[in-house]
N, CA and C atoms as a LAMMPS dump frame, in Angstrom:
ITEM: TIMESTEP
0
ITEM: NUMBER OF ATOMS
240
ITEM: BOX BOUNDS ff ff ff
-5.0000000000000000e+02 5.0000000000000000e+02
-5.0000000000000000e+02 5.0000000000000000e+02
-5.0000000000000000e+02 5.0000000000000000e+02
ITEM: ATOMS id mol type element x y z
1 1 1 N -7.886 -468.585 -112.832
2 1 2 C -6.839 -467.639 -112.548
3 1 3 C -7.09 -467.065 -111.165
4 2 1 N -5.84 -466.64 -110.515
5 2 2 C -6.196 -466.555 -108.958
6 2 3 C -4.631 -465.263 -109.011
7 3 1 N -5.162 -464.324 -108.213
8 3 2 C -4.175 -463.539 -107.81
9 3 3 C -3.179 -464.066 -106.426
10 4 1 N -1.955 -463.496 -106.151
11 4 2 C -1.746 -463.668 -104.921
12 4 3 C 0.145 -463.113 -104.961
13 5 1 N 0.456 -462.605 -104.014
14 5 2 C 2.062 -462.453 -104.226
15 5 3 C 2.942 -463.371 -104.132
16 6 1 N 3.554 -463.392 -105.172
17 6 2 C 4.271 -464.775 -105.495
18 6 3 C 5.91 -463.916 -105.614
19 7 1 N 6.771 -465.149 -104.914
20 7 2 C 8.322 -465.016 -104.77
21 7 3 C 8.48 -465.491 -106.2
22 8 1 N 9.552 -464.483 -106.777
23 8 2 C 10.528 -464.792 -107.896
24 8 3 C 11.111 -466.084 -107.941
25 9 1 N 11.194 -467.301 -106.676
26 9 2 C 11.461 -468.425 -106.831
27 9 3 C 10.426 -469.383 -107.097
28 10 1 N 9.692 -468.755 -107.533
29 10 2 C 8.085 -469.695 -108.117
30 10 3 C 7.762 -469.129 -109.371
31 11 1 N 8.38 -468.36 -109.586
32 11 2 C 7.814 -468.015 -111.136
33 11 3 C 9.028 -468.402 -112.506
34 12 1 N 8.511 -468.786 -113.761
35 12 2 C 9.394 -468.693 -114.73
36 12 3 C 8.566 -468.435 -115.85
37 13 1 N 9.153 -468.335 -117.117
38 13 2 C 8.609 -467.916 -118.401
39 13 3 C 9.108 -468.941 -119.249
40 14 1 N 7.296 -469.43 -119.715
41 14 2 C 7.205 -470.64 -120.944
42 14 3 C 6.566 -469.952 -122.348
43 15 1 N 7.291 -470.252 -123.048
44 15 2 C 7.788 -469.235 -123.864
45 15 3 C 6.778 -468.035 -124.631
46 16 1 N 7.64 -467.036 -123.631
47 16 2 C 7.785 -465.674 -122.884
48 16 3 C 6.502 -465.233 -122.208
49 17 1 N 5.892 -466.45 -121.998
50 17 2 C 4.485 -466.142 -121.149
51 17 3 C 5.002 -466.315 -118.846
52 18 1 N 4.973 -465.242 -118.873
53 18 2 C 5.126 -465.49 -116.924
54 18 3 C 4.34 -466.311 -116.735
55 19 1 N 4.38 -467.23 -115.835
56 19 2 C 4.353 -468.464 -114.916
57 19 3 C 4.392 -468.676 -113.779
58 20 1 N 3.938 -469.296 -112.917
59 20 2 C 4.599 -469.688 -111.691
60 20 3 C 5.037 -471.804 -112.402
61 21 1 N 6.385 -471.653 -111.788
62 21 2 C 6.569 -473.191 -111.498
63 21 3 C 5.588 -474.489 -111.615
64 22 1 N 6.264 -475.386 -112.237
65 22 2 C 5.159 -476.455 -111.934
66 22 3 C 5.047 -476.861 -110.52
67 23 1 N 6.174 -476.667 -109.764
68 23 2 C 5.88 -477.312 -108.18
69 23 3 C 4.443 -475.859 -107.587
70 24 1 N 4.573 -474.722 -107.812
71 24 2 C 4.257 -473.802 -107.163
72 24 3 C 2.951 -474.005 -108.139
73 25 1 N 2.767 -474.408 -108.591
74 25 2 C 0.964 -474.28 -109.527
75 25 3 C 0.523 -475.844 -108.732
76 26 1 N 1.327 -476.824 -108.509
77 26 2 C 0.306 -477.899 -107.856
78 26 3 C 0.109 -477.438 -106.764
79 27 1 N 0.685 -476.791 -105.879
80 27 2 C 0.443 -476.247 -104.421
81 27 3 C -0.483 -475.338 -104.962
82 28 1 N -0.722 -474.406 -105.347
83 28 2 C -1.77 -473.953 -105.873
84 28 3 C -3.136 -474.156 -106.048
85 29 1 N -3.085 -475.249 -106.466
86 29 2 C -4.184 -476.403 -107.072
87 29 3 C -4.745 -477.3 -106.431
88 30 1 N -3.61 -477.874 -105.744
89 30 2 C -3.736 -478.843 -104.336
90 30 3 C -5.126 -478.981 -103.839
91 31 1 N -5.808 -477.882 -103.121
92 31 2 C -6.581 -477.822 -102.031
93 31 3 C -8.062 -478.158 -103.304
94 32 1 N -8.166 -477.86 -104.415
95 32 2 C -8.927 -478.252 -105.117
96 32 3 C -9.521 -479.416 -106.023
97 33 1 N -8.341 -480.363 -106.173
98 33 2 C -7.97 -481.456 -106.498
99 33 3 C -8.53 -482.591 -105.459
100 34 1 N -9.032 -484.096 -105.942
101 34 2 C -9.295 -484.922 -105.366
102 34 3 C -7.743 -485.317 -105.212
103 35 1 N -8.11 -486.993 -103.914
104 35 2 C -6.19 -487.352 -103.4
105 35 3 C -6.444 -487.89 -104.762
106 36 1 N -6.627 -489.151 -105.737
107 36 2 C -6.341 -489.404 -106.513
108 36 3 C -5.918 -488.756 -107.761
109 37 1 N -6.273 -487.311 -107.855
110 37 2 C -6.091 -486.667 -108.934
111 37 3 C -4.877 -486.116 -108.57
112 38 1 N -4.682 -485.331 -107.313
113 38 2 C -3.131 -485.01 -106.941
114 38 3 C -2.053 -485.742 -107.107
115 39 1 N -2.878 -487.292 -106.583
116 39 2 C -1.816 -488.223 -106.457
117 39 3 C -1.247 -488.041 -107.88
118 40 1 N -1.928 -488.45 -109.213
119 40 2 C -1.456 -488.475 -110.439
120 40 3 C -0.706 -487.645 -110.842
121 41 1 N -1.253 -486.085 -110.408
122 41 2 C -0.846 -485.041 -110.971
123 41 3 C 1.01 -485.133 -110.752
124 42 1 N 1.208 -484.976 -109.623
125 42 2 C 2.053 -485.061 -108.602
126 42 3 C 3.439 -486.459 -109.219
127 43 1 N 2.588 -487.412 -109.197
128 43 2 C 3.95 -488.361 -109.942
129 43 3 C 4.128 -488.263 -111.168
130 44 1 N 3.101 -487.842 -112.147
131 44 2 C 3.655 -486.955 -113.575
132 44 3 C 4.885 -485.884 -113.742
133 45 1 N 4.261 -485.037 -112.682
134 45 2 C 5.396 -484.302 -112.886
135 45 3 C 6.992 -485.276 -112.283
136 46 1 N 7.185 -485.527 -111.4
137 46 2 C 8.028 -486.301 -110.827
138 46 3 C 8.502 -487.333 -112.471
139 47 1 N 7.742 -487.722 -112.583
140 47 2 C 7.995 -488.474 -114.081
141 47 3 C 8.585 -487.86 -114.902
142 48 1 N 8.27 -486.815 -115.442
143 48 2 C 8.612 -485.733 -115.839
144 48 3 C 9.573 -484.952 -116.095
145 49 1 N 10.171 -484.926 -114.355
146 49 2 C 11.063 -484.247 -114.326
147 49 3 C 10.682 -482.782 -114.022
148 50 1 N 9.882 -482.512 -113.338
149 50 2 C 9.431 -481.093 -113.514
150 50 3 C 9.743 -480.371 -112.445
151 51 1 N 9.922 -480.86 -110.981
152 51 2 C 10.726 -481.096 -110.065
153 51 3 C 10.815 -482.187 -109.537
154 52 1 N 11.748 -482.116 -107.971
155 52 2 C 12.017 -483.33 -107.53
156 52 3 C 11.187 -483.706 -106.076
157 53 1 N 10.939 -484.729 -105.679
158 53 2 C 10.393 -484.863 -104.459
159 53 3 C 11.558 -483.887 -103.527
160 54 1 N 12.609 -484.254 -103.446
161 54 2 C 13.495 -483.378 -102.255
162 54 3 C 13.048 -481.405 -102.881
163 55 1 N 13.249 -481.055 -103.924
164 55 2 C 12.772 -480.078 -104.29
165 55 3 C 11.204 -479.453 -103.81
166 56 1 N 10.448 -480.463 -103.807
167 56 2 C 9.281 -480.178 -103.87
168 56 3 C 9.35 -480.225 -101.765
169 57 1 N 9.863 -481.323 -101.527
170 57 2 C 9.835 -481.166 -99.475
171 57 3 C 10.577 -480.057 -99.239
172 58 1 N 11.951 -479.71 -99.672
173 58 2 C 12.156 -478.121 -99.365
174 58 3 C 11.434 -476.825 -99.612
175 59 1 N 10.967 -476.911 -100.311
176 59 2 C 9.495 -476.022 -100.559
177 59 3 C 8.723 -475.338 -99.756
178 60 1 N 7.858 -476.757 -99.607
179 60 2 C 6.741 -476.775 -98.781
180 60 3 C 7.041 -476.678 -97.249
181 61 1 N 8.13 -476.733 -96.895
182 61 2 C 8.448 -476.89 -95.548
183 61 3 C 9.501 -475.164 -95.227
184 62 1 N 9.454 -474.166 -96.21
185 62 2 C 9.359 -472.992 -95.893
186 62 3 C 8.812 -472.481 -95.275
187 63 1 N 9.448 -471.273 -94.444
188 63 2 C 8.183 -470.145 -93.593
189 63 3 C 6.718 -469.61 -93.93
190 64 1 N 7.273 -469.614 -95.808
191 64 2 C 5.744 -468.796 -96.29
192 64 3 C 4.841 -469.829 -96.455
193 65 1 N 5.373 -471.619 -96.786
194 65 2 C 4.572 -472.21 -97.263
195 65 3 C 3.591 -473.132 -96.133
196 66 1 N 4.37 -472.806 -95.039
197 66 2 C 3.805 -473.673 -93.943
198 66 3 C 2.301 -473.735 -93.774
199 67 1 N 1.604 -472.764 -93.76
200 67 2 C -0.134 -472.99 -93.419
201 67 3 C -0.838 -472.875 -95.076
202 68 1 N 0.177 -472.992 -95.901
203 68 2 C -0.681 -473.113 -97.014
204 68 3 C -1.345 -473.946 -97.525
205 69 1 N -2.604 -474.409 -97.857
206 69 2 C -3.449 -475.537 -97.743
207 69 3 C -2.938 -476.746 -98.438
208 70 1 N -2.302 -476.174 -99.771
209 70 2 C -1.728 -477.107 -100.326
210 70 3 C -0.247 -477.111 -100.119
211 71 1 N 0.154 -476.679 -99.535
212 71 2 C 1.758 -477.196 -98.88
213 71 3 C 1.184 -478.68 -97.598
214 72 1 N 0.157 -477.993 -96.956
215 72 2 C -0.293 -478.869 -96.153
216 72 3 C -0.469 -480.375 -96.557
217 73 1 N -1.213 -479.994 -97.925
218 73 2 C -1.314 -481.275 -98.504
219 73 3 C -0.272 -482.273 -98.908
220 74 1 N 0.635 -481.537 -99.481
221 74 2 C 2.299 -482.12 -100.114
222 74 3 C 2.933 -482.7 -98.921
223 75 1 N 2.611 -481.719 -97.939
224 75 2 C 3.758 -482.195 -96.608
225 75 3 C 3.283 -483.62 -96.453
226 76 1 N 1.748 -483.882 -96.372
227 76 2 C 1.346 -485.256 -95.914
228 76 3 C 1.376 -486.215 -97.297
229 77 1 N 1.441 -485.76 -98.179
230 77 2 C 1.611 -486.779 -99.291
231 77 3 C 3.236 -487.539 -99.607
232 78 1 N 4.208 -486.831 -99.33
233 78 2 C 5.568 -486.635 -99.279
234 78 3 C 5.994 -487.51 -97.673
235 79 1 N 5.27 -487.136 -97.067
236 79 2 C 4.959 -488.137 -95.39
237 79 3 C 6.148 -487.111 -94.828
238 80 1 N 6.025 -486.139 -95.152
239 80 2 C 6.242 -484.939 -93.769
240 80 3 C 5.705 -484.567 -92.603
């Protein structure tokens, strides 16, 4: 568990527990994760349905998300 201020567009409630997003918990996670484990993580959800690659590149390519380690990471996995 990790504190930090999070936008209302990253959070939701699974059932009725607050959340952040599945896109906004792999960015999260990102910088801790091996590439192969991201890699997986990352096309699961996509599998999934949990978001979308275009979802997930508009994201990461926000003002807040720009120097975030794991936006960093997405941008280059996504080939941003």
């Amino acid at each position: 568990m990790h504190y930090d201020d999070v936008p209302a567009k990253d959070l939701t409630v699974v059932n009725g527990i607050p959340c952040t997003t599945p896109l906004r918990t792999v960015i999260d996670i990102a910088p801790d994760l091996e590439v192969a484990e991201f890699d997986s993580i990352v096309r699961d959800c996509l599998h999934r349905h949990l978001f979308t690659a275009q979802q997930a590149r508009a994201r990461v390519m926000e003002p807040d998300m720009r120097a975030r380690p794991g936006a960093v990471l997405f941008r280059a996995w996504l080939g941003s």
